[in-house]
C-alpha angles and dihedrals in degrees: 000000000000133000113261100188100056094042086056093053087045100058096042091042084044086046106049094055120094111246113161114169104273092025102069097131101112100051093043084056090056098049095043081064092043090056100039089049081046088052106247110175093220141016124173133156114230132219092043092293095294130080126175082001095300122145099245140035123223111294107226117188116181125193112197122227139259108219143025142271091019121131120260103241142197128228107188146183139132134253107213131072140205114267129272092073104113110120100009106181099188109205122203103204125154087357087299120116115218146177112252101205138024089300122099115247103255101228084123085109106338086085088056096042084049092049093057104045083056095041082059093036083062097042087062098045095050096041089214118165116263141168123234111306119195112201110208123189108183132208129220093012093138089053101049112318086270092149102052083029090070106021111143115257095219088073094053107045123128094015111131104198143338148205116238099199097197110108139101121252128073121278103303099054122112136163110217095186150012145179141273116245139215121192111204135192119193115194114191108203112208135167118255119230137158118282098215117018084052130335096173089086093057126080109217105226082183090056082040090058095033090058081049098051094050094065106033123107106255138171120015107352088175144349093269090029131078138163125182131189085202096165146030144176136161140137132050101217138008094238092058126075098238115239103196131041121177122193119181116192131149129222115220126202145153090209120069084207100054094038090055094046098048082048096055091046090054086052103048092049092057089041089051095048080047089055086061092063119054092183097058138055147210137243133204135196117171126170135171112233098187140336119251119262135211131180116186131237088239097045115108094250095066100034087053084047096055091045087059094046094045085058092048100049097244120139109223129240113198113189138142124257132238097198137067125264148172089248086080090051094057096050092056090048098057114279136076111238126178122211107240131194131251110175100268117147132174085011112172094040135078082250100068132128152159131209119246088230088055095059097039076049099053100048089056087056092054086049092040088056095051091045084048083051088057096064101024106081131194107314 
């Protein structure tokens, strides 16, 4: 079905090419070229071309569609990649792609990104009916969703769901939810003192956040609620009390509910240790990331899904997600969007891969979407 030498050229053209969050120029470049060659009717990259001081906008392609009474469908992944990602050499050895040297290998989201040019390439080719398609290729995902966090309405409206392909697993796979998300950063003020001459005079702010830490939720709460303390640090030598401690963790959950409640008990564990120490004083940051998603079983974007999958041959895997997409921006945003997955494994490490199957696989299922598209009508 696709064609599997010119997917393999894609993704290690798409690979080698440096593509850090915020410096995303080069590859938007490349795809503008790749849509217009596919035929898009309009690309166009929003927020002036730069977003959070990076050096490009989204890129949004759509390709208008060629009968009536057809949903107006997205087809979404991400250009930049973790570092580190200078100097990437992808090696396709036993059917597996890897990375040659100390650099990861890039198919977060090069895989996806790869998936969808093929999945147009063969649109063309087939002719087959389809309604409007925006292509959306989004920048500085892997350091906070700014990209699909303030992309410009105008360019989304009247699309009724999407596909996010950025996911692990093989075609088949798709997350149909995933959680809201706080990022907290506790800063525990003290008084410095000397540790030796005397000490008495000083307020610890690391015994204040380690009090803290020792009662605070932490890890899987349940199975749709996690926190994390990821990081510390406090302190400038180990003969001064130290005066100042900051701690930054994030609470995860799919239910507002849960995920208020497991932030005010992270708070209240770090108020209460504060309360210990009347020198010294407490400082708190929240922020939301993202609000959760769903998308029903029942909704249009997965029973079109299951029909493409049904015509590929892939069993489906319907599961919620732990993590953070763009696939929550989007909801919020306007328009229901489901992570699919496109083969990556070990992503974000030297060690990762991705089977050469899963990509060819991934690119049928962008085809088989657009082919469900064609037969499955306004809901």
């Amino acid at each position: 079905m696709v064609n599997e030498e010119r997917m393999r050229k894609t993704f290690t053209d798409l690979v080698k090419i440096y593509a850090p969050s915020k410096g995303e120029r080069e590859v938007c470049d490349y795809l503008k070229k790749e849509l217009k060659k596919l035929g898009a009717s309009h690309i166009v990259e929003d927020n002036d071309g730069s977003i959070n001081g990076g050096n490009s906008g989204n890129l949004i392609a759509t390709f208008n569609g060629n009968a009536e009474g057809l949903p107006s469908i997205a087809l979404t992944g991400h250009m930049d990649c973790v570092e580190c990602c200078r100097n990437i050499e992808p090696v396709l050895k036993d059917g597996v792609f890897r990375s040659k040297g100390n650099t990861i290998l890039g198919g977060d989201d090069k895989a996806g990104v790869t998936a969808i040019l093929e999945g147009l390439h063969l649109m063309k080719e087939t002719y087959i009916p389809h309604g409007k398609i925006t292509v959306i290729f989004t920048v500085q995902e892997e350091i906070g969703l700014f990209g699909s966090r303030n992309i410009e309405k105008e360019y989304i409206q009247g699309i009724d769901f999407g596909y996010t392909l950025d996911a692990d697993g093989p075609a088949g796979s798709v997350f149909n939810a995933g959680p809201s998300e706080y990022t907290l950063d506790f800063i525990c003020h003290g008084v410095a003192a000397h540790a030796g001459m005397c000490p008495e005079k000083g307020t610890s702010a690391i015994a204040m956040a380690g009090l803290a830490i020792a009662a605070c939720p932490n890890g899987r709460i349940d199975e749709e609620t996690t926190c994390n303390l990821g990081t510390i640090e406090g302190g400038t030598a180990v003969n001064i009390v130290p005066d100042r401690c900051a701690v930054h963790g994030e609470a995860r959950s799919r239910s507002t509910e849960k995920l208020e409640k497991v932030v005010a008990q992270m708070e209240n564990a770090f108020r209460k240790a504060a309360d210990k120490f009347p020198e010294g004083s407490l400082e708190i940051k929240k922020e939301k990331a993202y609000d959760a998603f769903l998308v029903k079983e029942s909704d249009p974007a997965l029973r079109l899904f299951k029909g493409a999958c049904s015509a590929a041959g892939f069993p489906v895997k319907v599961a919620p997600s732990g993590g953070g997409s763009d696939a929550n921006w989007f909801g919020t945003k306007g328009f229901p969007s489901v992570l699919v997955g496109v083969g990556m494994a070990d992503f974000h490490t030297n060690k990762e891969n991705l089977k050469e199957k899963d990509l060819y696989d991934a690119g049928e299922l962008v085809y088989r979407i657009i082919e469900a598209e064609s037969h499955f009508g306004k809901q």
